[in-house]
MARKE-6105 format. One record per residue: chain; x, y, z of N, C-alpha, C in turn. Coordinates in pm, 1 decimal. Layout:
! MARKE-6105
> c | nX | nY | nZ | caX | caY | caZ | cX | cY | cZ
> A | X | Y | Z | X | Y | Z | X | Y | Z
...
***
This chain:
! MARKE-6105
> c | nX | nY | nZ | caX | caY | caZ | cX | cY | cZ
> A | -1639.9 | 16148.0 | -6067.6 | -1736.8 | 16254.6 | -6059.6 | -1853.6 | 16214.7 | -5968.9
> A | -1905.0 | 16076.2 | -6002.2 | -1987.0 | 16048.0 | -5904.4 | -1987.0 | 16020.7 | -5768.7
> A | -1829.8 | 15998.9 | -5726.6 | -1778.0 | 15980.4 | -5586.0 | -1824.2 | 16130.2 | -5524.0
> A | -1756.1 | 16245.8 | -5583.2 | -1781.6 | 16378.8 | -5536.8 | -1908.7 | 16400.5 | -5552.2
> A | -2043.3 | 16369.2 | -5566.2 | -2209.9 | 16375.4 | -5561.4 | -2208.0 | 16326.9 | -5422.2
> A | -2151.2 | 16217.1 | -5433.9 | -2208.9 | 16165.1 | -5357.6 | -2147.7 | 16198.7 | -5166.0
> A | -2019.4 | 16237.5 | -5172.5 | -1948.1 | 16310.1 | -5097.0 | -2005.1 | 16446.0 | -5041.1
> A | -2071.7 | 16499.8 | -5156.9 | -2137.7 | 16662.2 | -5079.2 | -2241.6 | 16651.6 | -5018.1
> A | -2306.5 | 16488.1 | -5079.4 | -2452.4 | 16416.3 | -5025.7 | -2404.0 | 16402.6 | -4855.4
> A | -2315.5 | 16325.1 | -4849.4 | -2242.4 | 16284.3 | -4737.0 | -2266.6 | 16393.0 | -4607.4
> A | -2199.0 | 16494.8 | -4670.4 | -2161.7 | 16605.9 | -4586.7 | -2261.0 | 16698.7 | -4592.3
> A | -2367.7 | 16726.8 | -4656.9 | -2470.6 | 16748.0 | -4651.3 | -2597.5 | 16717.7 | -4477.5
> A | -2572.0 | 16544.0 | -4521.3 | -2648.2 | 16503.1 | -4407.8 | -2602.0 | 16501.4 | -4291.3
> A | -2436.3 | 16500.8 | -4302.9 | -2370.6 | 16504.5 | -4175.2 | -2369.6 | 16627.7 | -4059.6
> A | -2423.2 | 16733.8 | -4199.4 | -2453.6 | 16850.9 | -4103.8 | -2560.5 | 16898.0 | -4051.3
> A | -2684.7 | 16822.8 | -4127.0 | -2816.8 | 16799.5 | -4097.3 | -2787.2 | 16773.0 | -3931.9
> A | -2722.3 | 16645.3 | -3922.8 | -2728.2 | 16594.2 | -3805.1 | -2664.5 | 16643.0 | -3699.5
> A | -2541.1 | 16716.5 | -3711.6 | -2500.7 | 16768.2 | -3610.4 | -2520.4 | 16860.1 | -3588.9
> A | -2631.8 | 16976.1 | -3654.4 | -2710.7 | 17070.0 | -3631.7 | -2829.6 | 17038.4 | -3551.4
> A | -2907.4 | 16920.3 | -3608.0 | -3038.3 | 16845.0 | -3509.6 | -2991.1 | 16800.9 | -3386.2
> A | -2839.3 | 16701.1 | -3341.5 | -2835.3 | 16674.8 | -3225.1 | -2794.1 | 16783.1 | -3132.5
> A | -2730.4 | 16926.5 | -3186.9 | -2688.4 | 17012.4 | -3103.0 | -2807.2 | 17039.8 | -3052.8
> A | -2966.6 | 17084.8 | -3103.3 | -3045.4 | 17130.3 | -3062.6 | -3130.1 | 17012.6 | -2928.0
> A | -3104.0 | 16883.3 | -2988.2 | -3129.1 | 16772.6 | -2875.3 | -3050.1 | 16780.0 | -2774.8
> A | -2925.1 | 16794.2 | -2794.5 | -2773.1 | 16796.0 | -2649.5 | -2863.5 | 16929.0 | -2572.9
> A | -2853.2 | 17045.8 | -2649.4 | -2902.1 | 17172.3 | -2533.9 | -3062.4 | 17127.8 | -2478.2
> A | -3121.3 | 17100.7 | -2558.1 | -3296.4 | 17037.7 | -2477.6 | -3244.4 | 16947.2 | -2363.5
> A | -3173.3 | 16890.1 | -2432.7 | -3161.2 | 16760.3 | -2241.2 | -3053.3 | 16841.1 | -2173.2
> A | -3015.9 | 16895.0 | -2173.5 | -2918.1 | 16942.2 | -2101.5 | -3053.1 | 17044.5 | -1981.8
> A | -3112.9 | 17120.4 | -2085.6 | -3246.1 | 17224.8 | -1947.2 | -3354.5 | 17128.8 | -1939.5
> A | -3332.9 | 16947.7 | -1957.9 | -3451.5 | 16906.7 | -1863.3 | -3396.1 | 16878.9 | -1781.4
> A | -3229.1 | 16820.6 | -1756.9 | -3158.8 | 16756.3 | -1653.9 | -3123.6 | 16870.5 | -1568.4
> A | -3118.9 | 16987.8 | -1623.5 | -3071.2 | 17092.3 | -1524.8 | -3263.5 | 17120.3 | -1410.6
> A | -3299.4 | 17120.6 | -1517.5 | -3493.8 | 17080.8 | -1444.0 | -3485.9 | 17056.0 | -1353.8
> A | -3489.6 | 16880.2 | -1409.7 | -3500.0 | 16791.6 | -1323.4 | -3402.5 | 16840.7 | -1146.3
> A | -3310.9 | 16849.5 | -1145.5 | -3170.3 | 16820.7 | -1063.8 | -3235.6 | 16943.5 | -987.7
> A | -3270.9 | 17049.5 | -1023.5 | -3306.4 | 17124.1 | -966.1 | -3478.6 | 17138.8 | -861.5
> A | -3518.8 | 17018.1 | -925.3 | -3656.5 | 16996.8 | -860.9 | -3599.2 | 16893.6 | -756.2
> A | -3517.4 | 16818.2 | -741.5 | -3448.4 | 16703.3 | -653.0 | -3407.0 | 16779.0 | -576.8
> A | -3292.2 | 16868.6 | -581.4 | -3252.6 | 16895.9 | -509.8 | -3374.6 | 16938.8 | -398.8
> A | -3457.3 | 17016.7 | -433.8 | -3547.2 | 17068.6 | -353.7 | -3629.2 | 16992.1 | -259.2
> A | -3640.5 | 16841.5 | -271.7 | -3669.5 | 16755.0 | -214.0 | -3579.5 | 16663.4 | -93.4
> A | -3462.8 | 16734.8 | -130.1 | -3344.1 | 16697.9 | -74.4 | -3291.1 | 16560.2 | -55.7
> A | -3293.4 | 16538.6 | -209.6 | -3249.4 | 16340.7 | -246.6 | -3115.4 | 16363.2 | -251.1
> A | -3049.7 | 16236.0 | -311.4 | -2886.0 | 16258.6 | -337.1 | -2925.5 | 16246.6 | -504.2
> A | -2744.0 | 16285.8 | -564.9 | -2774.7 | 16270.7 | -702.1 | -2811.6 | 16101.5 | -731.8
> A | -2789.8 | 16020.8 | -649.5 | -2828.0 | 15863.5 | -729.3 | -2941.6 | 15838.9 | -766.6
> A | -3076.2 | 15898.6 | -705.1 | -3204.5 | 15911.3 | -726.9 | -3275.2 | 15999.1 | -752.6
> A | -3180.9 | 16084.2 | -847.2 | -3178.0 | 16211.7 | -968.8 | -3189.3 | 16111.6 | -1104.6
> A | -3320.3 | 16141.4 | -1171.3 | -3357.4 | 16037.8 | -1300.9 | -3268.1 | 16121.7 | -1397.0
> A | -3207.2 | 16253.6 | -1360.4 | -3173.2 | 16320.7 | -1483.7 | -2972.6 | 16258.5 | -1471.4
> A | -2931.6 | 16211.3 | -1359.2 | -2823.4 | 16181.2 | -1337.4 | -2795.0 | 16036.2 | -1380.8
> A | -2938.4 | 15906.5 | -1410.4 | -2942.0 | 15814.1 | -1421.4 | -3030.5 | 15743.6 | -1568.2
> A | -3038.9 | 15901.5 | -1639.2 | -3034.0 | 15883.8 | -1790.9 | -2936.2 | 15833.4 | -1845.3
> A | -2943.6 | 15743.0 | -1997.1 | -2832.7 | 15699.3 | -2094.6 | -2866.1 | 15786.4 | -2199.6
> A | -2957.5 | 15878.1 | -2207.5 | -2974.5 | 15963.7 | -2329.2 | -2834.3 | 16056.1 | -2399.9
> A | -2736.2 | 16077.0 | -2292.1 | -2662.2 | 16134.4 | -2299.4 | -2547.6 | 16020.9 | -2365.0
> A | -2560.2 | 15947.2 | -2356.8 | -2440.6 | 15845.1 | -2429.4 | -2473.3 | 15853.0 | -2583.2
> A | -2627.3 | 15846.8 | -2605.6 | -2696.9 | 15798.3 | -2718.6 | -2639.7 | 15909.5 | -2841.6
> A | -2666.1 | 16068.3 | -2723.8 | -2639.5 | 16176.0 | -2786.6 | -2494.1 | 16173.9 | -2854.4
> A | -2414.2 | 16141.9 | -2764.1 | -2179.3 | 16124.8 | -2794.8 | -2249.7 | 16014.7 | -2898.3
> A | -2287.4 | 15930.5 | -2936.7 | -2304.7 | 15845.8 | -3014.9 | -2343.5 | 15875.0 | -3137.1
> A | -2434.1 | 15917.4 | -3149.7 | -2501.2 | 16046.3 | -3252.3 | -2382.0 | 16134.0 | -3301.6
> A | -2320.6 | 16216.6 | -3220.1 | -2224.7 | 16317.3 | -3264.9 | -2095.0 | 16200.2 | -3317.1
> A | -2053.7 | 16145.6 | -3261.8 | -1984.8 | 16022.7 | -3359.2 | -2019.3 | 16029.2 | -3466.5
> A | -2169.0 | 15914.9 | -3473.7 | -2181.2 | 15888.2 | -3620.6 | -2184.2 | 16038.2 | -3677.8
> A | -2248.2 | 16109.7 | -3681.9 | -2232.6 | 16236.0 | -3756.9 | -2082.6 | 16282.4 | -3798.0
> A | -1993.9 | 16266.8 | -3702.5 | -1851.5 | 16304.7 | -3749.7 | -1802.1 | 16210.0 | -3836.6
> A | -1811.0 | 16080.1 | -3827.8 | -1784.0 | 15974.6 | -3879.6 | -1842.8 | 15967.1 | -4045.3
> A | -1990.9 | 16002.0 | -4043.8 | -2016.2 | 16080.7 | -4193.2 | -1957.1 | 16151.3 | -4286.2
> A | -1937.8 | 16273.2 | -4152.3 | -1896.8 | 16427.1 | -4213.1 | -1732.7 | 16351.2 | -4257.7
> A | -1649.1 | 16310.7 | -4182.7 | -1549.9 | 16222.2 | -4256.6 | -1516.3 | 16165.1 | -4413.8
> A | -1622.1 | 16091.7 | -4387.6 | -1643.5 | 16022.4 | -4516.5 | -1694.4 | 16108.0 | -4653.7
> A | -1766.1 | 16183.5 | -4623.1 | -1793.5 | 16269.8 | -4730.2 | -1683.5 | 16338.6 | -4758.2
> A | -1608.4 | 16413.1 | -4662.3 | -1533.5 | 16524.2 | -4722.0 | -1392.0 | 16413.4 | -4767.0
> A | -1352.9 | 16276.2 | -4728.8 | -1266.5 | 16207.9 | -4812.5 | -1327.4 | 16173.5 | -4952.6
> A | -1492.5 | 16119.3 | -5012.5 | -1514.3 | 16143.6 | -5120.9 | -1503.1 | 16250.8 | -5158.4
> A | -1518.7 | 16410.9 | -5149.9 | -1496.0 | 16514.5 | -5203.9 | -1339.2 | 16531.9 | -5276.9
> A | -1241.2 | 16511.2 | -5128.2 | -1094.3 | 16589.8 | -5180.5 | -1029.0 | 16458.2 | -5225.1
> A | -1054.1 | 16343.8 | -5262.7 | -989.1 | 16246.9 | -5286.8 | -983.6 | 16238.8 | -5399.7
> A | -873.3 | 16183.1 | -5467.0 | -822.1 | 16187.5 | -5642.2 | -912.5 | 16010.9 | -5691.5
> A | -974.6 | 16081.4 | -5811.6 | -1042.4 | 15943.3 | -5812.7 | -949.8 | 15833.7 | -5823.4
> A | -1000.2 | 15738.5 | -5859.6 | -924.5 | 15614.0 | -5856.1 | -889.0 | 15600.5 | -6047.6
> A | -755.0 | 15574.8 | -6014.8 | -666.7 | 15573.6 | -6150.8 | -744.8 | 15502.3 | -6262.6
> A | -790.7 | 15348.3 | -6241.9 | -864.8 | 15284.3 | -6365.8 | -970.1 | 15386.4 | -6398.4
> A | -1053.2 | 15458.3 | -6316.7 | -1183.0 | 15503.0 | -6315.8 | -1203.9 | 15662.8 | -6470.4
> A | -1060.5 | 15642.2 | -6432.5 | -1023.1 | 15836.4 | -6476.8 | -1042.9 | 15836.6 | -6617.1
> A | -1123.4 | 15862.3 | -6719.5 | -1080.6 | 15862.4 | -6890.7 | -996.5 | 15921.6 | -6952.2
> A | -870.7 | 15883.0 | -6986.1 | -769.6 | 15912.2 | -6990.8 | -748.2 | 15926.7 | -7144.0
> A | -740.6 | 16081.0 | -7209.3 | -797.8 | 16080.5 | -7330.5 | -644.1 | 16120.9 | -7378.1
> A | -548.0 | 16167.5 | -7357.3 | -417.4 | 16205.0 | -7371.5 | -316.7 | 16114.0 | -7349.2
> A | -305.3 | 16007.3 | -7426.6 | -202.2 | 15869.3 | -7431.7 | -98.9 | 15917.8 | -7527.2
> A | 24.9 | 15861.9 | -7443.3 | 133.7 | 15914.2 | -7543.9 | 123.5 | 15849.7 | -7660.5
> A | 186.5 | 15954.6 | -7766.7 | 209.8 | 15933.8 | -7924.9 | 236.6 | 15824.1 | -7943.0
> A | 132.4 | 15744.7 | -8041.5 | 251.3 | 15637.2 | -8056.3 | 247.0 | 15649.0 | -8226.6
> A | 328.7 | 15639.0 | -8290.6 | 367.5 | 15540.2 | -8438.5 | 269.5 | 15440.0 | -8501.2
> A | 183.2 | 15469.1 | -8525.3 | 155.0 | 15320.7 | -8583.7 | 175.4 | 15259.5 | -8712.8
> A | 291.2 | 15345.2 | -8773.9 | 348.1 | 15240.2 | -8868.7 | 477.6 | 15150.0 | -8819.0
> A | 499.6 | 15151.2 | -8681.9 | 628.8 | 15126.4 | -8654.2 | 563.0 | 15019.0 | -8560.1
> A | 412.8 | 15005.5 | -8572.2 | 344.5 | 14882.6 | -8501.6 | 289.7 | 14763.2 | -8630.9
> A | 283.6 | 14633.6 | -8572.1 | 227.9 | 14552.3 | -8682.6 | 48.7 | 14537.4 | -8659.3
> A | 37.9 | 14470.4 | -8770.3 | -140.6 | 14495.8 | -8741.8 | -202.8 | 14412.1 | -8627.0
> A | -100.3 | 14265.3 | -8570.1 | -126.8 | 14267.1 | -8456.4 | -170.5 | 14382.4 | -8352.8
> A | -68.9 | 14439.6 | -8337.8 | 8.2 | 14525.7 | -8223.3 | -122.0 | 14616.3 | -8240.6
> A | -115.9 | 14683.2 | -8365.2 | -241.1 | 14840.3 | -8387.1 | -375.1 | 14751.5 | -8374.1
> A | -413.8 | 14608.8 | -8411.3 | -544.8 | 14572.5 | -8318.0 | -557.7 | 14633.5 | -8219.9
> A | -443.3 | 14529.1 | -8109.2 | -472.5 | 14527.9 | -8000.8 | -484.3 | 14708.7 | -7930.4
> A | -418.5 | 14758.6 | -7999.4 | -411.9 | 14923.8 | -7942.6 | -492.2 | 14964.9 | -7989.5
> A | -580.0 | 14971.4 | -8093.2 | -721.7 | 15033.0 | -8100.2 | -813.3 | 15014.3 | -8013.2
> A | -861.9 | 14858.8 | -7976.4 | -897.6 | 14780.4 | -7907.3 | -894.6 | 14871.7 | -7762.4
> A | -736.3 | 14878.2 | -7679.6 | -731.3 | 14980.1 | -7595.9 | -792.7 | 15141.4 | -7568.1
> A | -772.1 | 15184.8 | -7720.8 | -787.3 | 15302.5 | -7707.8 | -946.3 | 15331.1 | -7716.0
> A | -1024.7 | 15222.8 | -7783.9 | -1164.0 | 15251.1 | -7806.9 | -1257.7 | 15256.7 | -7714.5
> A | -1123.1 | 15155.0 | -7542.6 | -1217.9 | 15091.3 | -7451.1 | -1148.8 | 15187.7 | -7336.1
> A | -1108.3 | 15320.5 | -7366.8 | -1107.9 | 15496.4 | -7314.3 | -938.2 | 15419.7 | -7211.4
> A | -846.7 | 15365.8 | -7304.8 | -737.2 | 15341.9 | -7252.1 | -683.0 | 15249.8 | -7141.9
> A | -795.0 | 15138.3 | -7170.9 | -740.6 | 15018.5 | -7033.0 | -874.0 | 14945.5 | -7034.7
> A | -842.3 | 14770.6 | -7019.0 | -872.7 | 14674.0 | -7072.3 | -864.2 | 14521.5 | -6982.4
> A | -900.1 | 14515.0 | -6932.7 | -878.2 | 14325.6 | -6895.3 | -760.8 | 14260.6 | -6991.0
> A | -707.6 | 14219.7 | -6948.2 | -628.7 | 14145.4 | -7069.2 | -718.1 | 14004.6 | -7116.1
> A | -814.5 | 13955.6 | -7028.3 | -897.9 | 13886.1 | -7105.1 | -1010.5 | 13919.1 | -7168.5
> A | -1028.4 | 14043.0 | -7205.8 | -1118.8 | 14124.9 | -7283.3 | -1029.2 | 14110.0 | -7410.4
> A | -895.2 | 14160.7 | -7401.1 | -847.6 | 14133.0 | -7537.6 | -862.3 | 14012.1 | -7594.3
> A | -820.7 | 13941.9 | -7530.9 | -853.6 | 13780.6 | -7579.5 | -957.7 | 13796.5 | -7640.0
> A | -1075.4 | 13857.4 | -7544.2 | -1169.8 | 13813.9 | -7642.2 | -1201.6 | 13861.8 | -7796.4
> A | -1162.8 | 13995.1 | -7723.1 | -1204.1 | 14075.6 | -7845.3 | -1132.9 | 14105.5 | -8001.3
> A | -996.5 | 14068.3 | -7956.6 | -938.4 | 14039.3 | -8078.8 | -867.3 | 13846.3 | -8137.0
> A | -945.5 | 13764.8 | -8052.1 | -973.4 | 13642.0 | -8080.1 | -784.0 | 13547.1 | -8128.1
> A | -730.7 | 13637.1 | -8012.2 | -594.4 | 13559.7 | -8002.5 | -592.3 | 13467.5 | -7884.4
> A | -503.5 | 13404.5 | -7917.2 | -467.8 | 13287.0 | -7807.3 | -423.0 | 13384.5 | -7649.4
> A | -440.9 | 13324.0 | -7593.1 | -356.8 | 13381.2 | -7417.6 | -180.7 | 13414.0 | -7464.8
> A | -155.4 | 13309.1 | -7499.0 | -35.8 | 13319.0 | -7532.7 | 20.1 | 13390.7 | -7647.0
> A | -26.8 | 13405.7 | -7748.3 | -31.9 | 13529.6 | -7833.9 | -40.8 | 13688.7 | -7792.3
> A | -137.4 | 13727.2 | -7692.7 | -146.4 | 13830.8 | -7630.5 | -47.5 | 13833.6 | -7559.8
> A | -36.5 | 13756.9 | -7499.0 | 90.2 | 13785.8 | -7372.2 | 223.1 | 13843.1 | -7421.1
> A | 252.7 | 13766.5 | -7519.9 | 389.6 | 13808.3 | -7644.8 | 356.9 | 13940.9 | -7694.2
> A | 219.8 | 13952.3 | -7750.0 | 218.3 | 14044.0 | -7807.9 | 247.4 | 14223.4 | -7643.9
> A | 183.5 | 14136.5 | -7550.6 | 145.9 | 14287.8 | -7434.0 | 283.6 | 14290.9 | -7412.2
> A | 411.3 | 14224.6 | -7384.1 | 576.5 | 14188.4 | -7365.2 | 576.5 | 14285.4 | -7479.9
> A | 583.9 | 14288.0 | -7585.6 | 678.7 | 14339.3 | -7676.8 | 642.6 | 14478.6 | -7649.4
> A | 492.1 | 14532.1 | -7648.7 | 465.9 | 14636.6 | -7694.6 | 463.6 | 14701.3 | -7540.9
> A | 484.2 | 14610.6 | -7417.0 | 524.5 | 14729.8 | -7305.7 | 705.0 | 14741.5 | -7308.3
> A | 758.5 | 14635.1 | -7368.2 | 905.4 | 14722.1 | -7403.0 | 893.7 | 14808.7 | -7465.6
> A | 818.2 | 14827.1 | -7558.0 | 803.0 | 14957.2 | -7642.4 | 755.9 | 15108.7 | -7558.8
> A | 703.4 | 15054.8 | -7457.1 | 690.5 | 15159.9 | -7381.5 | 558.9 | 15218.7 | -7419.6
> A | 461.4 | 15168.6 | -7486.3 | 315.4 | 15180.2 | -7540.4 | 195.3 | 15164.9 | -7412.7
> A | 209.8 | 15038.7 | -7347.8 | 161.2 | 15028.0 | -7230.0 | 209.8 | 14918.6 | -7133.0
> A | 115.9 | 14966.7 | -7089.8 | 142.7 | 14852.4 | -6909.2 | 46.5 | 14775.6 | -6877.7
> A | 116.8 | 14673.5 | -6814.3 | 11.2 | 14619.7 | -6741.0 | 15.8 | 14542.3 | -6573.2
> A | -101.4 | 14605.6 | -6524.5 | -88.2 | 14586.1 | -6358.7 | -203.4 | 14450.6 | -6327.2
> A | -100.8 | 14444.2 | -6249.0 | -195.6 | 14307.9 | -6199.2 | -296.5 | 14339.0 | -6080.8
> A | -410.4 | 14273.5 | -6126.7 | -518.9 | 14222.3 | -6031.4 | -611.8 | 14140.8 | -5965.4
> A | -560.2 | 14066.4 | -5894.1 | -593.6 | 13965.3 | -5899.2 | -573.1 | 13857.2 | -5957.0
> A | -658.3 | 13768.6 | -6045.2 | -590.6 | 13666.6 | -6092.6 | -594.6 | 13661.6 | -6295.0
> A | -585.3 | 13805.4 | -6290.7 | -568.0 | 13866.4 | -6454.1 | -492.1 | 14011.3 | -6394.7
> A | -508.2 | 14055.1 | -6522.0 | -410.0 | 14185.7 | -6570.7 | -493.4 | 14280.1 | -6610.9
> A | -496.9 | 14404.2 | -6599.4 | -541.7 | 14537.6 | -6622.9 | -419.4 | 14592.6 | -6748.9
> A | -435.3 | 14619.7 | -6874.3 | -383.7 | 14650.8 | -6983.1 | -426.6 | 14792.8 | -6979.1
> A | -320.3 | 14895.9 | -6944.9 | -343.6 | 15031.3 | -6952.5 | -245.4 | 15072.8 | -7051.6
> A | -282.9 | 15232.5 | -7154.1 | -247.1 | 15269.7 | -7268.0 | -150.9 | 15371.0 | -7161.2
> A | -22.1 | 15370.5 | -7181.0 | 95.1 | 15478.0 | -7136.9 | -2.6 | 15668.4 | -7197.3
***
């Protein structure tokens, strides 16, 4: 939810800006047409035309970049599906819990209290089993088809099916 705030924020300013530099692109555009037109009258070449030997005009494509490059980014925070751990996932399949032991319904309360996904060294902590106890215990009960667990890094993410 807060990705999409911050996404309309995004695109918000992105249009700020490419509304402000359009009005800067057309201003330099009638001083260089000015300028070029007061040169000519002097009858220089364009090399010693200051309006031909501006970088303002790069600065400007640069500007409209970053602005697109914004407007980008915002509208991928907008239409983008949040990120799976992030989501509170309040609809976990049924499970039995008489057909679990009081190990097992710890550790799955434990899950379910912490809105369906867990560190696997959070369990450790929190239900004060060995590494190796959990591990047996997360084996049995993802054959059971209760949950999963994805790896990250150098631990495990314990998500409720």
């Amino acid at each position: 939810m807060l990705a999409k705030h911050i996404g309309w924020v995004l695109v918000g300013i992105a249009l700020l800006l490419l509304v402000s530099l359009s009005f800067v692109k057309v201003d330099n555009d009638k001083t260089s047409e000015f300028l070029c037109t007061q040169y000519q009258n002097l009858d220089l070449d364009m090399e010693n035309c200051p309006a031909h030997n501006s970088r303002s005009s790069w600065f400007i494509f640069l500007g409209f970049g970053l602005a697109f490059l914004i407007l980008g980014g915002g509208l991928y925070f907008v239409f983008a599906p949040a990120p799976e751990l992030m989501q509170a996932k309040k609809d976990f399949r049924p499970v039995d819990l008489q057909q679990l032991d009081a190990e097992e319904q710890k550790i799955y309360t434990v899950l379910k209290a912490k809105e369906g996904s867990a560190y696997q060294t959070d369990l450790i902590k929190e239900t004060q089993f060995s590494k190796v106890k959990i591990t047996r215990l997360l084996d049995k009960m993802e054959s059971k088809g209760i949950l999963e667990r994805k790896r990250r890094g150098m631990t495990n993410i314990v998500v409720l099916k």
